[in-house]
C-alpha positions as CSV (number, residue, x, y, z in Angstrom):
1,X,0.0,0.0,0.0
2,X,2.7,2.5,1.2
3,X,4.3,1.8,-2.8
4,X,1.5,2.1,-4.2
5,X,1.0,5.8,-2.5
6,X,4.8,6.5,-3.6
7,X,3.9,5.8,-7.0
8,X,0.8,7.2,-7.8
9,X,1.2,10.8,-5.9
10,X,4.5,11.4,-8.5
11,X,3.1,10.1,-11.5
12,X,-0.6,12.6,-10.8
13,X,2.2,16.0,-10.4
14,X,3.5,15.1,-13.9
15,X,0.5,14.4,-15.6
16,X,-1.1,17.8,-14.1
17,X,2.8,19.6,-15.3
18,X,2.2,18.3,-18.6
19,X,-1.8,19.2,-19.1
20,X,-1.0,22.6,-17.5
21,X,2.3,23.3,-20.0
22,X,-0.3,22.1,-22.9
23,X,-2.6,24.7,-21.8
24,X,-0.1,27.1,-22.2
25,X,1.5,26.4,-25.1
26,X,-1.8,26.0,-27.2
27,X,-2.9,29.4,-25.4
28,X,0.2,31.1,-26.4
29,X,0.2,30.2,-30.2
30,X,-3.7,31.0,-30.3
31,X,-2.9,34.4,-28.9
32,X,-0.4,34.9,-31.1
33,X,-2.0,33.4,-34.5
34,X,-4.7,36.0,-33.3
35,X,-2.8,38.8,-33.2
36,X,-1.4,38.3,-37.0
37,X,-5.2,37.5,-38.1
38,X,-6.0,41.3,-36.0
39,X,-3.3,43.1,-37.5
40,X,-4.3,41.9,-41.2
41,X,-7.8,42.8,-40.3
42,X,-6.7,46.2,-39.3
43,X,-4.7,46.9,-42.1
44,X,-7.7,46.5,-43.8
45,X,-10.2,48.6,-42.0
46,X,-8.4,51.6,-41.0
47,X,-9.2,54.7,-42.2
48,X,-7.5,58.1,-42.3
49,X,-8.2,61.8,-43.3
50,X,-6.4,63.1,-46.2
51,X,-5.6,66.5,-44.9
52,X,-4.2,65.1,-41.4
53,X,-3.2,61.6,-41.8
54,X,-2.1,61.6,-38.3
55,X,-5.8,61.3,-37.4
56,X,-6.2,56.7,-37.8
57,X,-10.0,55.3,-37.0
58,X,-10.8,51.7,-36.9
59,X,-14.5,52.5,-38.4
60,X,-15.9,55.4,-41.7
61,X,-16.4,58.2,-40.3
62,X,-15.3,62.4,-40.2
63,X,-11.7,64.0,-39.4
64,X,-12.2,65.5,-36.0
65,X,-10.4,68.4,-37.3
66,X,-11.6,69.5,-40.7
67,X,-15.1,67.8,-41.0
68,X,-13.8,66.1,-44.2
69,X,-15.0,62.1,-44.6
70,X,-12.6,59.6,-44.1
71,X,-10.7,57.5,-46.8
72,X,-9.4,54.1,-46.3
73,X,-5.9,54.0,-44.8
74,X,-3.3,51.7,-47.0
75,X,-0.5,50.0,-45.0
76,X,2.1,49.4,-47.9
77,X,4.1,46.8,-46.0
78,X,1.3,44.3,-45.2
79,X,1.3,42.6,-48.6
80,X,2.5,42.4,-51.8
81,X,1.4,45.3,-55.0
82,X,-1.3,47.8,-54.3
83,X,-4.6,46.9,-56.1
84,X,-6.0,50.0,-58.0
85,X,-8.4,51.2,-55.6
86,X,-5.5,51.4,-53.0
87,X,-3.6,53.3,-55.3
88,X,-6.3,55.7,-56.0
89,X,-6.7,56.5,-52.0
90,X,-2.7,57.0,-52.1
91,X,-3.1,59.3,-54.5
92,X,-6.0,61.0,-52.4
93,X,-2.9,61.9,-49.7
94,X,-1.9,64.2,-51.9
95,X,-4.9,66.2,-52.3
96,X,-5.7,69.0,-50.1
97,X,-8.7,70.2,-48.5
98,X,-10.1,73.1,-47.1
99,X,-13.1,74.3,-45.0
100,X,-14.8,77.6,-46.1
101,X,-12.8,79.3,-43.2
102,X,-9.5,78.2,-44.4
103,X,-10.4,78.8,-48.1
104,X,-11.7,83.1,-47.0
105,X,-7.9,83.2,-44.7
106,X,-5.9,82.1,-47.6
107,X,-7.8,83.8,-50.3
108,X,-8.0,81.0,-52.4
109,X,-9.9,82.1,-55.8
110,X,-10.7,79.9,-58.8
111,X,-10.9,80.1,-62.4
112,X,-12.2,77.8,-65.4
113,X,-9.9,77.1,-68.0
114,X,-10.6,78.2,-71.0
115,X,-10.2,78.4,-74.6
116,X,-9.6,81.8,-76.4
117,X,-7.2,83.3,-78.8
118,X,-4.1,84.4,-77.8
119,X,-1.5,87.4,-78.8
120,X,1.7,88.4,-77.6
121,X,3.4,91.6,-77.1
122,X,6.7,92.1,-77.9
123,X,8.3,94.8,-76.3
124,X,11.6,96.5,-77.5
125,X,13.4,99.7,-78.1
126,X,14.6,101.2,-81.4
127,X,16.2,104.1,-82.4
128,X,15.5,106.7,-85.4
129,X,17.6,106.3,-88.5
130,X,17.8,108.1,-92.1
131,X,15.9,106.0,-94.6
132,X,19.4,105.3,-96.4
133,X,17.6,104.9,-100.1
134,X,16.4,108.6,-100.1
135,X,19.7,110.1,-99.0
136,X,21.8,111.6,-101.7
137,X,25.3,113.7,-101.5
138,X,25.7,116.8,-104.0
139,X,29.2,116.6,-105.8
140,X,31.0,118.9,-108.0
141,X,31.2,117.4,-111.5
142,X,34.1,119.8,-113.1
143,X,36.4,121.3,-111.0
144,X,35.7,125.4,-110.6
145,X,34.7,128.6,-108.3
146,X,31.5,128.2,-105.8
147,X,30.4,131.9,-107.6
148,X,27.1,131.4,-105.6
149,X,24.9,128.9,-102.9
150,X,21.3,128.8,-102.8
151,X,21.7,127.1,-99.4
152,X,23.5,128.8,-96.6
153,X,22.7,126.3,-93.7
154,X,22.1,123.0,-92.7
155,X,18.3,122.4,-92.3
156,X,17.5,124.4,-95.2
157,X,14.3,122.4,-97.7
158,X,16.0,121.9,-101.3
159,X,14.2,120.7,-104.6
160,X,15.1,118.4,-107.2
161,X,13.1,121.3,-108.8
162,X,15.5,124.3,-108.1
163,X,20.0,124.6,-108.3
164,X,21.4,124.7,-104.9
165,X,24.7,126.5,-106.1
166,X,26.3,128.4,-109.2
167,X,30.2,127.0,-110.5
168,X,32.5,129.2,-113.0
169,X,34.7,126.5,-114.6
170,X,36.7,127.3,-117.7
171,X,36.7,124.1,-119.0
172,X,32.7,124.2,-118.7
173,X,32.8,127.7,-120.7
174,X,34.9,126.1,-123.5
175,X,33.1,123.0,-123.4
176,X,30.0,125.4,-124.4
177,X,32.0,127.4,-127.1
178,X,32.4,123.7,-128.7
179,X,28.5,122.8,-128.5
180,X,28.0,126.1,-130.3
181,X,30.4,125.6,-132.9
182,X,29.3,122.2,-134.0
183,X,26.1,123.2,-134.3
184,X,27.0,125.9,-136.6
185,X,28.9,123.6,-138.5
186,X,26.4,121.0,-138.9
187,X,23.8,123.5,-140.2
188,X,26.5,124.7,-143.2
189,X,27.6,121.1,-143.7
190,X,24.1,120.0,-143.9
191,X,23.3,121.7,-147.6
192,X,26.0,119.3,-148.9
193,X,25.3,117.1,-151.4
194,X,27.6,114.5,-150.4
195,X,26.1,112.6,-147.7
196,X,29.5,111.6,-145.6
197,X,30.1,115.3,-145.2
198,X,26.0,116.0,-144.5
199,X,26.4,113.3,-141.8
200,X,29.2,114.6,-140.2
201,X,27.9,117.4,-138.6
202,X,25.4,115.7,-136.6
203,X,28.3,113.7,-135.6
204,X,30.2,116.5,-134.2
205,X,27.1,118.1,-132.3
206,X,26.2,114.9,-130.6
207,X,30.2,114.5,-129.5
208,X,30.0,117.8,-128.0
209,X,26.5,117.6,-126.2
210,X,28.0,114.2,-124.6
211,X,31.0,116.3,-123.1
212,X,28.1,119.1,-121.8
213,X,26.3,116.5,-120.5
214,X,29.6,114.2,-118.5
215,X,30.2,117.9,-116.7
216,X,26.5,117.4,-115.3
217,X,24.6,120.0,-117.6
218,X,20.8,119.1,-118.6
219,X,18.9,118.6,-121.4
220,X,16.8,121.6,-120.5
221,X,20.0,123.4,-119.9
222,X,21.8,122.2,-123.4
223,X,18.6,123.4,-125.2
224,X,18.7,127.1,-123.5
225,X,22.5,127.3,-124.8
226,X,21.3,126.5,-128.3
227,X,18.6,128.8,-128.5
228,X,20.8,131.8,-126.8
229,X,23.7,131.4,-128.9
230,X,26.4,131.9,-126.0
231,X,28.0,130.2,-123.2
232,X,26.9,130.4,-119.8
233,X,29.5,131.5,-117.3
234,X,28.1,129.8,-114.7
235,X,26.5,126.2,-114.2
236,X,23.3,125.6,-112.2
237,X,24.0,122.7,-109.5
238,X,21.3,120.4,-108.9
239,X,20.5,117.7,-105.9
240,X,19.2,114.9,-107.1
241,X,16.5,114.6,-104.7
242,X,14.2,116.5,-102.6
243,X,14.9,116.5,-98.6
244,X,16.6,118.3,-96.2
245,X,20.1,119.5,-96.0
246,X,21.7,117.9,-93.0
247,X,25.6,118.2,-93.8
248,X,27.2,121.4,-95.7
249,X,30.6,121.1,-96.6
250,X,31.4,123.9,-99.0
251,X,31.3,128.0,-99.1
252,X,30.6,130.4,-101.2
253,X,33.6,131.5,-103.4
254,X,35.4,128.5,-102.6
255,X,37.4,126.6,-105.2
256,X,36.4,123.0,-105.3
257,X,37.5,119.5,-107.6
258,X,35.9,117.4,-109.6
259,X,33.7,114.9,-107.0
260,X,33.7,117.2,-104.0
261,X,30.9,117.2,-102.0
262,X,29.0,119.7,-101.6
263,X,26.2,119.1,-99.6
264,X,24.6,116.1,-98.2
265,X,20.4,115.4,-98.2
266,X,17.8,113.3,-97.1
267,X,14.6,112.9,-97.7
268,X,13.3,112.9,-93.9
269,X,9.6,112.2,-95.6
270,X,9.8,108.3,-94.6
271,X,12.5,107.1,-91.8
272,X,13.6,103.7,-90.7
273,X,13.7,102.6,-87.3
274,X,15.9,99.8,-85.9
275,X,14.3,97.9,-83.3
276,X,16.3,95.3,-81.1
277,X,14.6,92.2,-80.2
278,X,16.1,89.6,-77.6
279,X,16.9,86.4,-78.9
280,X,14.5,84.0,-77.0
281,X,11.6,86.7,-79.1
282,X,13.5,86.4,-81.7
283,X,11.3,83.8,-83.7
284,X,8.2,85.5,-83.1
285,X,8.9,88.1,-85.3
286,X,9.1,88.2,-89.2
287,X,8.8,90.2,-92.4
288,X,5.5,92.2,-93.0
289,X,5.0,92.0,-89.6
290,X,3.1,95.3,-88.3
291,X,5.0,97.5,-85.5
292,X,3.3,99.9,-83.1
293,X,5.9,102.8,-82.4
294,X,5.6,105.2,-80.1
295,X,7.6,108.1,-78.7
296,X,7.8,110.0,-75.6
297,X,7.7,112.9,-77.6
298,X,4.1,112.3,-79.1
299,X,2.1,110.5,-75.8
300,X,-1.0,108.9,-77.1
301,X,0.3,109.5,-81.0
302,X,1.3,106.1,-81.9
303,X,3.1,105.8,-85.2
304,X,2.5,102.5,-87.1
305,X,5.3,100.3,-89.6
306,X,6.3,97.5,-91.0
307,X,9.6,94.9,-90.9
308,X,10.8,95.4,-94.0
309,X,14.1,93.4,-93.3
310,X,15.7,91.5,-90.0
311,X,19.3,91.2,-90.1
312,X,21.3,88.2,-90.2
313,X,23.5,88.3,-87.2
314,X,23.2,88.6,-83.7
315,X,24.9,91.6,-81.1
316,X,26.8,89.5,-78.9
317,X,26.9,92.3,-76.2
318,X,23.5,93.2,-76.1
319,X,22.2,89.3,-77.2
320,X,19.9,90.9,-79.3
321,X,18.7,90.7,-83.5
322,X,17.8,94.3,-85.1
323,X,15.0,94.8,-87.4
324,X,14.5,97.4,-90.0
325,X,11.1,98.8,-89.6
326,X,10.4,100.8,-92.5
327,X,7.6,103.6,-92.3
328,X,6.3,106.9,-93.4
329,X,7.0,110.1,-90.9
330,X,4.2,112.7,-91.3
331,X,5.1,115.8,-90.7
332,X,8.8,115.1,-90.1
333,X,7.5,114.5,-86.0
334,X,10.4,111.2,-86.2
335,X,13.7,112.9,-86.0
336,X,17.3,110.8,-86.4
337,X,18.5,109.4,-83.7
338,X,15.2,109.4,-81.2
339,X,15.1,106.7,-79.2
340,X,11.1,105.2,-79.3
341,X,9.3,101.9,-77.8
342,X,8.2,99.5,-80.4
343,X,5.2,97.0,-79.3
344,X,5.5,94.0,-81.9
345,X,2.1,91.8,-81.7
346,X,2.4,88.4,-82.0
347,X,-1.4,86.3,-82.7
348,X,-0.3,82.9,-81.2
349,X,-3.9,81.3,-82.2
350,X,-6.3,79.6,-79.8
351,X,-5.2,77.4,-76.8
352,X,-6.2,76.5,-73.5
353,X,-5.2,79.6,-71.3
354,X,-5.1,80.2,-67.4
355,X,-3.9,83.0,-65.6
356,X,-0.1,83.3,-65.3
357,X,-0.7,83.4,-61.0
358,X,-2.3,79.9,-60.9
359,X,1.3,78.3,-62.6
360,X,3.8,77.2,-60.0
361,X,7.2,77.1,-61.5
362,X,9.2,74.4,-59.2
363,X,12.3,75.0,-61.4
364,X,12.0,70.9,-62.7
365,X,8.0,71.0,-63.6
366,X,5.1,73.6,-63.4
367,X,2.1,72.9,-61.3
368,X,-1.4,73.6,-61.1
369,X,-3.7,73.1,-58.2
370,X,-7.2,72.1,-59.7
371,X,-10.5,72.2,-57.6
372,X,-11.9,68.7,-58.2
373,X,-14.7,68.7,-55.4
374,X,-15.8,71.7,-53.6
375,X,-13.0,72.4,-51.5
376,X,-10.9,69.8,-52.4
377,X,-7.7,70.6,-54.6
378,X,-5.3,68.2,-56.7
379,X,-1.7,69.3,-58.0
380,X,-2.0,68.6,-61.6
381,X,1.6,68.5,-63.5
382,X,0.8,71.0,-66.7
383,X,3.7,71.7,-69.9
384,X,2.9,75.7,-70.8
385,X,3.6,77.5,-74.0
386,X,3.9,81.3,-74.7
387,X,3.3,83.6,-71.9
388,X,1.5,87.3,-72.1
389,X,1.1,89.6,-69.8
390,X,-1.5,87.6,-67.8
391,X,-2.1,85.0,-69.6
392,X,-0.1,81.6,-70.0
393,X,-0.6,78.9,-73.0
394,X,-1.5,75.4,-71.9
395,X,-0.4,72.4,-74.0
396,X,-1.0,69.4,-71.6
397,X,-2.0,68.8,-68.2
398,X,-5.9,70.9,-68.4
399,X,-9.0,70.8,-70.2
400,X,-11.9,73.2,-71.0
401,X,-13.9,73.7,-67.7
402,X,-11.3,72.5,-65.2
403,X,-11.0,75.3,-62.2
404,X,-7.9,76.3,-61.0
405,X,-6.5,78.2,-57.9
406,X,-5.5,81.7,-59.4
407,X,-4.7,83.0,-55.7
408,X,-3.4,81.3,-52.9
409,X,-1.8,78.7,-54.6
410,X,1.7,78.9,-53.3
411,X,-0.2,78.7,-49.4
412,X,-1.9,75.3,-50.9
413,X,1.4,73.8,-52.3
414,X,2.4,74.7,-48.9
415,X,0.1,72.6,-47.1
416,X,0.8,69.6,-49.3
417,X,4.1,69.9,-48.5
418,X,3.3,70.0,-44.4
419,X,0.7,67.3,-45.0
420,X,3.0,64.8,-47.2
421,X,5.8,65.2,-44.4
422,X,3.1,64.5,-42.0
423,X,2.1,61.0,-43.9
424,X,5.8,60.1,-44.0
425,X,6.6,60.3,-40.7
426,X,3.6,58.6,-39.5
427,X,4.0,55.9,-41.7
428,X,7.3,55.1,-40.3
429,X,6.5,54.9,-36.9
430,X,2.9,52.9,-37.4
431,X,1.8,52.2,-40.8
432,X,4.6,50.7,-42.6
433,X,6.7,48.3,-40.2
434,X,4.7,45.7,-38.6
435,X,4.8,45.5,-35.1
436,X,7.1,43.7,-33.0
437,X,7.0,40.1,-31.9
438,X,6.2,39.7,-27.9
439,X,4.8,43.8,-28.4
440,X,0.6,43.3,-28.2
441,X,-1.5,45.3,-30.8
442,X,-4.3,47.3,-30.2
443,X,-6.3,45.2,-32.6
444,X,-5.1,41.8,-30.5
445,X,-6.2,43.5,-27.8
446,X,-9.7,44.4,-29.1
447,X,-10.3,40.8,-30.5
448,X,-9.8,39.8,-26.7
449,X,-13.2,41.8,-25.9
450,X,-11.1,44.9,-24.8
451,X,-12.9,48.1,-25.3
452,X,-11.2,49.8,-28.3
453,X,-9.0,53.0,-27.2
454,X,-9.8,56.1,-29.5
455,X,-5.8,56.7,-31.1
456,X,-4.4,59.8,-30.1
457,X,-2.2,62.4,-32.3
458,X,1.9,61.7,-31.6
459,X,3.2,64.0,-29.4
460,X,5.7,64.8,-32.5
461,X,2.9,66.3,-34.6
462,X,2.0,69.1,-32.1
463,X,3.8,71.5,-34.9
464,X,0.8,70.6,-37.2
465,X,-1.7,72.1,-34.9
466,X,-4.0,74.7,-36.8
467,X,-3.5,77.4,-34.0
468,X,0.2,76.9,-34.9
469,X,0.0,78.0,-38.6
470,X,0.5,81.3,-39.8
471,X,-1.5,82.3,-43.1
């Protein structure tokens, strides 16, 4: 009997040990197995705000902070590629929302893109030059004495019409004597009844009328010698066009050479002006293209030309291409040398167009925030054209209709930035690592029976607060 005790008291300790390390085995792998099953199922059902992803419910609902309803929260480590409804709600992080309050503090406006025509303005500078095909220099054509100058000054009007100077040359007084001699001689000569000696008369007057005419004397003035019957002393010097003396080079009484200049003219009646047009304008410009001139002069009086010619090569100090505008000057009111504004417009056709404020230039792409809901704004990546004054071209990235923030823009782009830090941070420290083996997790805890504790913000995101940002 007393074996039988020793035996059986031994062998009931090791079969309670062994049930009771069974027990707690199976109810530490259940626990466990669990836990993994919770944390799939939570990764699942979470859901965030878009605007504060710092805010994490277990069930739909609102963001305690901006009203806005809650989108499904993606845990990108809990298995394998994104399906495309996930990626959509990724994408959702990047939008931004705002409440009526926010939208007045910020001064957020909106406009619809639309499509209209579009023109460019061009603005250079230009200066005032001579129109070099109606300038003309008077020149001595036989060498003599300046007896007398019908001008006296520079600025003085001369005509085609009228002689702006008198020359006594001797050579010009024989040269005369000779014309009157073989005209003479071809009237006696002409009776003859041989016909080589008949002819030659009209030989020697057309000799001598080609030496009148090489010293510059006219037809009309070769006709008056004829019918006088003498030489003139002096020899009428004509311009050969009508203008405006603006160099005088000779005086009265003065000896001068055969091709000394006298005087020099321009006609001042039409005038060129020589815009300069930086080279990244450059292709917008071309021949026939109309220019608006204006002068501080005339306020109010534009003056209106034409490119008649842009020149081949480039100013490498002032990086800019010169082109001849060509037009008329009423009134003479465009004087050499005046420096004037030239407004080239450009039609550029019709495109999609948005204000140039609602473009965000990042330096490596341009952005546009576009309104998709009420109160809720998307960056949208846009490639832009020609720019005006207030106006930018749209080639991709917008359509007809779509509203964009024209104001405010730069404080949205902000809060993106704020926002996608935000997500980043907070996807570190909960969404993306799963959590640690022997560490329970809220949602083991809740499959337990435990009542489910509301999450709190991270101490770290205090900066985020509303009260805290400055618009």
């Amino acid at each position: 009997m007393a074996l039988t005790k020793k035996i059986a008291i031994p062998l009931i300790i090791l079969t309670a040990a062994a049930f009771a390390g069974g027990g707690w085995y199976a109810w530490q792998h259940r626990g466990h197995d669990h836990g993994a099953g919770g944390e799939t199922a939570q990764a699942k059902v979470q859901y965030t705000c878009s605007m504060h992803p710092f805010i994490i419910k277990d069930r739909p609902g609102t963001c305690p902070i901006c009203g806005m309803e809650l989108i499904k929260k993606v845990d990108g480590a809990a298995g394998g590629e994104m399906t495309a409804e996930q990626k959509q709600q990724t994408e959702m992080l990047g939008h931004v929302s705002l409440s009526p309050t926010q939208r007045v503090m910020a001064n957020v406006a909106t406009v619809e893109a639309k499509r209209a025509s579009l023109s460019k303005e061009i603005n250079a500078v230009g200066i005032v030059q001579f129109d070099q095909s109606r300038q003309a220099k008077v020149t001595a054509w036989i060498a003599g004495r300046l007896d007398k100058l019908h001008v006296t000054k520079v600025g003085d009007i001369v005509s085609k019409e009228r002689p702006v100077a008198e020359v006594y040359s001797p050579d010009l007084v024989a040269s005369q004597q000779e014309y009157l001699l073989a005209v003479k001689s071809r009237d006696q000569l002409k009776s003859s009844s041989i016909p080589s000696i008949a002819g030659s008369g009209e030989g020697l007057v057309a000799s001598a009328r080609q030496r009148l005419m090489l010293f510059g004397v006219k037809e009309s003035q070769i006709a008056d010698l004829e019918r006088a019957g003498k030489p003139n002393i002096r020899l009428p010097i004509y311009t050969p066009l009508s203008g405006v003396v603006i160099e005088k080079m000779m005086q009265q009484g003065q000896y001068v050479n055969t091709g000394d200049v006298l005087f020099n003219i321009a006609d001042l009646s039409r005038v060129w002006v020589e815009v300069e047009v930086y080279e990244n304008e450059f292709p917008n410009i071309h021949i026939g293209q109309e220019v608006e001139i204006r002068s501080q002069s005339f306020p109010g009086r534009p003056f209106t030309g034409r490119i008649a010619y842009i020149y081949p090569f480039l100013d490498p100090k002032t990086r800019t291409v010169k082109a001849r505008v060509e037009m008329a000057n009423p009134g003479m009111k465009l004087k050499p040398d005046m420096f004037v504004n030239a407004v080239i417009k450009v039609p550029l056709g019709t495109a999609i167009v948005v204000p140039v404020t609602a473009v965000i230039d990042t330096g490596k792409r341009k952005v546009v925030w576009v309104e998709s809901d009420p109160g809720m704004f998307e960056p949208r990546d846009v490639q832009t054209g020609q720019q005006t004054d207030d106006m930018v071209q749209i080639l991709s990235g917008l359509k007809v209709g779509d509203k964009v923030a024209v104001s405010g823009g730069y404080l949205i782009d902000s809060e993106s930035q704020l926002k996608g830090g935000a997500g980043q941070d907070h996807s570190q420290h909960t969404g993306a690592k799963p959590e640690g083996k022997g560490q329970p997790s809220p949602a083991g805890h809740e499959g337990h029976g435990a009542t489910p504790q509301p999450v709190k913000p991270a101490p770290a995101k205090k900066s985020l607060n509303m009260d805290d940002m400055k618009m």
